[in-house]
N, C-alpha and C positions, 0 to 999 in steps of 0.2 A: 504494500500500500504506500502509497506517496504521500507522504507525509509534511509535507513546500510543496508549495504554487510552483509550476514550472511554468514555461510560456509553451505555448501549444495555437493550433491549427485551430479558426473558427469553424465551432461545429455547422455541420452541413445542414442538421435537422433544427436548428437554428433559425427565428424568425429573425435575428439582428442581421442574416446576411442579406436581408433586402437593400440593408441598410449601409452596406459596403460602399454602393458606385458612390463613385467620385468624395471617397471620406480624405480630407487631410491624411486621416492618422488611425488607425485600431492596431488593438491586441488582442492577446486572448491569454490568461491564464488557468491551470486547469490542478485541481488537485481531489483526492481520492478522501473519502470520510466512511466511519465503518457504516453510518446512519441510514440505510435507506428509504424510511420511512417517509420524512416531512418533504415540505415542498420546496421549490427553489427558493421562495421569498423565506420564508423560516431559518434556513442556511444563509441568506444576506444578512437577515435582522441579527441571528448571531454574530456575524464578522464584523457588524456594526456596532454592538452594545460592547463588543470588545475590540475598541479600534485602540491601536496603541497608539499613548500621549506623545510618542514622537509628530504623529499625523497629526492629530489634534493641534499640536501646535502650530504645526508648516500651516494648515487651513486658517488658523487665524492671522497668522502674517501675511498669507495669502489675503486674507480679507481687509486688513489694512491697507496693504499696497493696492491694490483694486479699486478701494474707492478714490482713489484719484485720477483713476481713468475712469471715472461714471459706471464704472459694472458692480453689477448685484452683491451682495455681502450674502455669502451663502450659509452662512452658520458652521458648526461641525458636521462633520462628516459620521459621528457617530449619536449626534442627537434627536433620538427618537424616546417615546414612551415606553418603557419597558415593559408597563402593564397590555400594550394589545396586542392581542397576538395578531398571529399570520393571516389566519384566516379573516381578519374584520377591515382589512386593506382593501380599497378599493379605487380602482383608475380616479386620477384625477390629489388624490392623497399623496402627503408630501410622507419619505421616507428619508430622512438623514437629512442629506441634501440636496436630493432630487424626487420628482414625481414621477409614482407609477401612472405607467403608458398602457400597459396591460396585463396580466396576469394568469396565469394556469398553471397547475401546480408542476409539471417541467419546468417554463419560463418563465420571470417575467422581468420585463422591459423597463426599466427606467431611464430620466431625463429631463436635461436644464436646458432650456435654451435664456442665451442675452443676446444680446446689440453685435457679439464678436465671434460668440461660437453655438453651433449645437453639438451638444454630450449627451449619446445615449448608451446606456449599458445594460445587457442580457446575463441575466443568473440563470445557469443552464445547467440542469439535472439529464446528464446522459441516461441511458439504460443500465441497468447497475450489472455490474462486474461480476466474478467468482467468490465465492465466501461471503456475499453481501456486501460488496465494496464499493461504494455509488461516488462516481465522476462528480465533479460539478465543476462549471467554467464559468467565467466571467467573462467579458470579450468587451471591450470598451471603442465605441466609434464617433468620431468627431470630425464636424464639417465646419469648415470655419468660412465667416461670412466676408471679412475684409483685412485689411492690414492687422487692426489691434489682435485680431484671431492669431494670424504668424507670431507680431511679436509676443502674445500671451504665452502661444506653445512651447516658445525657445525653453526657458524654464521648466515649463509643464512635464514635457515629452521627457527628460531624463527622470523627474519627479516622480513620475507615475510609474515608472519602469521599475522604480523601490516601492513605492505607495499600495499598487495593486495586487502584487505575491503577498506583500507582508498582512495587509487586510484580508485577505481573503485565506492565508494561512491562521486567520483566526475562528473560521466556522470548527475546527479541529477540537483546538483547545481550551478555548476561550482567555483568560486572563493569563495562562500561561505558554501559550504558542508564540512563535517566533514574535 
């Protein structure tokens, strides 16, 4: 069992590959959890209720520097209600720091858009494995609308390339995962 987020192939059975043409930027990372029961969103909301204070941090310096170029102050990245579960999400409901776009207990879709970029990202429950060992991937696509989009990402794009394994190597563990 894979125990870190590696970076991986977006899945095919994947509705974010609609969402491919013409993105600036994706990834995909993908890690194995013994859990196969719950839904994608249930494995997000964990990775989220345990984001490590390193991220927490960058997102709020992130949000200081931002408002001086007019975009959104996104809050953290792991600030949700601890009390509701999975199942009481519903499109349109803000999760962390982004809004679900849609949801099925394989996938679901979230995303921000501002002025500079659209960020959408797919939690994606594969078909589970031997011994009960269910995949899940993340896969992150972004279309950027003009210049501030480029300069945002210079930063962003190495950022997220630490940011994304290390969150999502937290549906694992929770407070003690990477």
């Amino acid at each position: 069992m894979k125990t870190r987020a590696i970076r991986s192939d977006v899945p095919p059975g994947s509705a974010i590959n609609a969402r491919l043409t013409g993105a600036y930027f994706h990834d995909c990372y993908v890690i194995s959890v013994p859990d196969t029961t719950r839904t994608a969103l249930s494995y997000f909301l964990t990775a989220l209720a345990n984001t490590p204070p390193w991220v927490n941090s960058l997102m709020a310096l992130r949000n200081k520097v931002v408002r001086f170029a007019g975009l959104k102050d996104l809050g953290g990245l792991g600030e949700l209600s601890p009390s509701k579960p999975a199942s009481t999400y519903a499109p349109g409901d803000r999760v962390g720091i982004f809004t679900l776009i849609s949801n099925s207990p394989n996938e679901a879709l979230l995303g921000d858009r501002d002025k500079h970029l659209d960020v959408v990202l797919s939690v994606y429950k594969h078909p589970s494995g031997p011994s009960g060992v269910q995949p899940i991937s993340v896969t992150t696509v972004v279309h950027i609308h003009n210049l501030l989009g480029r300069i945002y990402m210079l930063p962003v794009t190495p950022l997220h390339r630490l940011i994304a394994p290390a969150v999502l190597t937290r549906i694992i563990g929770g407070q003690n995962a990477a």
